[in-house]
Structures are given as structure tokens and as C-alpha cells.
N, C-alpha and C positions, 0 to 999 in steps of 0.2 A: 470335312464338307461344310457348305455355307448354304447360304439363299441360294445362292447363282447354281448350285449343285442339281436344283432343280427335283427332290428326291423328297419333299415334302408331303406327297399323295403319297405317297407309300406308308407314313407311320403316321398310327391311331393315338395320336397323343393329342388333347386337348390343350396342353400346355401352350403346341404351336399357334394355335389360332387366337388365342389368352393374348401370346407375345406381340404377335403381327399387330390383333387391335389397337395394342400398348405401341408399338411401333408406329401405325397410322396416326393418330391420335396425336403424340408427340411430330409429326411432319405437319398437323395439321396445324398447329400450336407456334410450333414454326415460322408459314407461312404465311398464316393468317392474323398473327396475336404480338408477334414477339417485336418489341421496337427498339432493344437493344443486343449488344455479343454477349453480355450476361446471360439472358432468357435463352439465346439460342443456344449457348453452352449448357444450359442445367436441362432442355428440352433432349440434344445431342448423346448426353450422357446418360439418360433414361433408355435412350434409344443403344447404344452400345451396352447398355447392360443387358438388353432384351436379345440384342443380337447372339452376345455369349450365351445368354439361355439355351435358346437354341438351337446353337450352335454346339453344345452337349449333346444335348438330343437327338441330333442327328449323329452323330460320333458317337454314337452308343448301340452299338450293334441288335441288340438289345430292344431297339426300336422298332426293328425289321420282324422281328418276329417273336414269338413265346418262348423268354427262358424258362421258364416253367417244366419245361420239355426236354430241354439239355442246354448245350452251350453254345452260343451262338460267335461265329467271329466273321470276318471282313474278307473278303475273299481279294489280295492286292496283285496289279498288274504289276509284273517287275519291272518292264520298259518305261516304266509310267510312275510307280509310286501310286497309284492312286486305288482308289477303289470302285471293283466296278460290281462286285455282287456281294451276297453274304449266304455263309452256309451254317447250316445247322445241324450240329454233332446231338446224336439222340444213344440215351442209353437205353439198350433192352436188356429183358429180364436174366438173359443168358450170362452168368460169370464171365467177366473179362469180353465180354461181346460188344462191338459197339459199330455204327451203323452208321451214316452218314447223308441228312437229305440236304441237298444244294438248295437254294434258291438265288436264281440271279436275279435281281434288280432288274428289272424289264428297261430296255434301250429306249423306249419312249420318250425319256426325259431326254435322251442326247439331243431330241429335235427342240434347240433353247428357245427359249425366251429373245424378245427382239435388245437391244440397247437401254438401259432405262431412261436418258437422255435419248430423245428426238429431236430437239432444237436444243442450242446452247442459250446461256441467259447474256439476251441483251439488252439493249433500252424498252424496249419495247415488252419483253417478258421471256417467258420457256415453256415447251413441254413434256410432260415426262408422264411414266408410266409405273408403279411401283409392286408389277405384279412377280418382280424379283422377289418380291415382300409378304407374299401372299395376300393382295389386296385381293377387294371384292367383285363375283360378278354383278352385271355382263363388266365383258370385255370393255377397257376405255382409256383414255388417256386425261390426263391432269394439264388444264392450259392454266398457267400461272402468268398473271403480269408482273410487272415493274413494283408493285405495291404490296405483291402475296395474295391479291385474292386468286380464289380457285373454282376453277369450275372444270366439272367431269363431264368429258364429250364421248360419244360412242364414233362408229365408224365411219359414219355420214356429215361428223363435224357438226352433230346438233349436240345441247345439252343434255344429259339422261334425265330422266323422268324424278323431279322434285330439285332440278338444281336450278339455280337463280339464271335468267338469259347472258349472255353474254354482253361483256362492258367492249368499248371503242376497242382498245388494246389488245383484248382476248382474238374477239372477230376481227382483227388482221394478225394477229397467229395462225387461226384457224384456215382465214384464206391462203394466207401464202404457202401454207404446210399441210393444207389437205391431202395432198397426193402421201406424204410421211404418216399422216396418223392412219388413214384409210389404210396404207401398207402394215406397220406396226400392229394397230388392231387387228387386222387378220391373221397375223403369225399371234398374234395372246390367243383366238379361236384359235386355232388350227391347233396349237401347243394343248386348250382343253380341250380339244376332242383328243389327242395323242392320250391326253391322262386323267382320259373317262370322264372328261368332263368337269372335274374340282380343279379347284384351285390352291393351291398352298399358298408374299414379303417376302416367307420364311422357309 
């Protein structure tokens, strides 16, 4: 399982929101700092390492729930290969007695995330959304121009609250692809209200 897995609200590990930040941080570095393939290669590679992180973490069954308690394994669809829950084998006190509570992985998360590309990158700029990454809320989308600067818009195509106005460039992104963020943004709500509301990048 990865980001796209969408199963990040489910385990209580600090490590992931640690990684995401490190993730953001390095996009931000990116897009906004980096003037050569150098920089964005050593940025890139900060970012694949975080990814592997945790990408363990979630491939850790382990994460789903208290080993402490018994053992916990992956519950796999065989049509599929994949996995869609995790169960937990608990020992009782009884010699040779052993017991079994299921927990499936609540279906919430099937309802995905939008595209994290909205527009592709032209002259003019792109915009995307990195809540595959467990970016932060509110909900929003990243308008990037031609140059890497960034600004974070909410659903209404205004900037959020502490972000620099929009440059010439940005405001005809915004214009021409309001109908795309206004949609996109809604499905990132709709996705946290599906999963109580948090957010997981990662």
C-alpha cells in the first residue's frame, strides 16, 4: 500500500505526518528555490526516501492495530491480491485456545481522492493538489506558474488566509479552470468528511 491507498486515517503513527511535512517541504523547495536538475534531484530523493518510510508503515499490519494483544495479519482478496482488511488473532487464557477478532479497514477510503494533477504544466503554469500526500487542511489546490511560485486557493478560487494575492499568471489559471478546482476541492471535503474529517501526502 502507498499514499494513493488512501488508509492513512487509520494508523496512529506520528512518523506519517513527520514524513508528509518532510515531503511538503521538499515540493516546496522545489518549486519555489530550486534553479537547477541538481537541486531538484537532491530535493526528489529526500522525497523518495520519505515515501519508503511510509510506505513501511502502512505495509505493517501492525499499524492497524495493537500487537501487544496478539497478531495481527492482512486480510487479502484473492481476485485482487490486494488488501482490503486486517484481522487480529488474540490469545486467551485457555491452553491451545485461540480466538479471532476481525477488523476490516472501513470502505470509506474507496471513496478516492480526485487526480493530483488538475491542469497539466504549460506556459502559462499548473495546478495540483497534494492531498495524496497528506497535505494540510482546509481543503485546497496549489496554482503554480511558469516560474514555481505557489499559491494555495480554496474552492472559490480565492487565496487561503495568509497566502501572498495572486500573480497575472496564477489569475488566468484560476480563471480558466475554476469550474476543475471548485470540483477537485469538493471531492478533497467530501473524501474528509468520508474519514472523519483528518487528513493523511501519505
Amino acid at each position: 500500500m502507498d499514499s494513493y491507498s488512501n488508509v492513512d486515517y487509520l494508523i496512529d503513527d506520528p512518523m506519517l505526518g513527520n514524513n508528509a511535512y518532510i515531503w511538503n517541504e521538499a515540493e516546496y523547495m522545489i518549486n519555489n528555490f530550486c534553479e537547477s536538475d541538481e537541486c531538484v534531484a537532491e530535493y526528489e530523493t529526500i522525497q523518495s526516501n520519505v515515501e519508503k518510510s511510509s510506505d513501511e508503515i502502512r505495509n505493517n499490519p501492525c499499524s492497524y492495530f495493537d500487537c501487544s494483544a496478539g497478531k495481527a495479519e492482512f486480510i487479502i482478496d484473492e481476485s485482487t491480491g490486494k488488501a482490503i482488511g486486517v484481522r487480529l488473532l488474540v490469545q486467551y487464557s485457555e491452553p491451545s485456545s485461540m480466538s479471532t477478532r476481525s477488523g476490516a479497514i472501513p470502505m470509506a477510503f474507496a471513496a478516492g481522492l480526485p487526480p493530483k494533477t488538475i491542469t497539466n504544466n504549460n506556459s502559462v503554469g499548473r495546478i495540483e493538489h497534494y492531498f495524496h500526500s497528506n497535505d494540510h487542511l482546509p481543503a485546497h489546490v496549489h496554482v503554480i506558474d511558469s516560474k514555481g511560485k505557489v499559491v494555495r486557493v480554496g474552492e472559490n478560487g480565492k487565496p487561503l488566509k495568509g497566502e501572498p494575492e495572486l500573480n497575472r499568471s496564477q489569475q488566468q489559471l484560476v480563471t480558466q479552470y475554476k469550474s476543475q478546482i471548485r470540483n477537485t476541492v469538493g471531492k478533497i471535503i467530501k473524501w474528509q468528511k468520508a474519514n472523519g474529517g483528518m487528513r493523511q501526502k501519505w
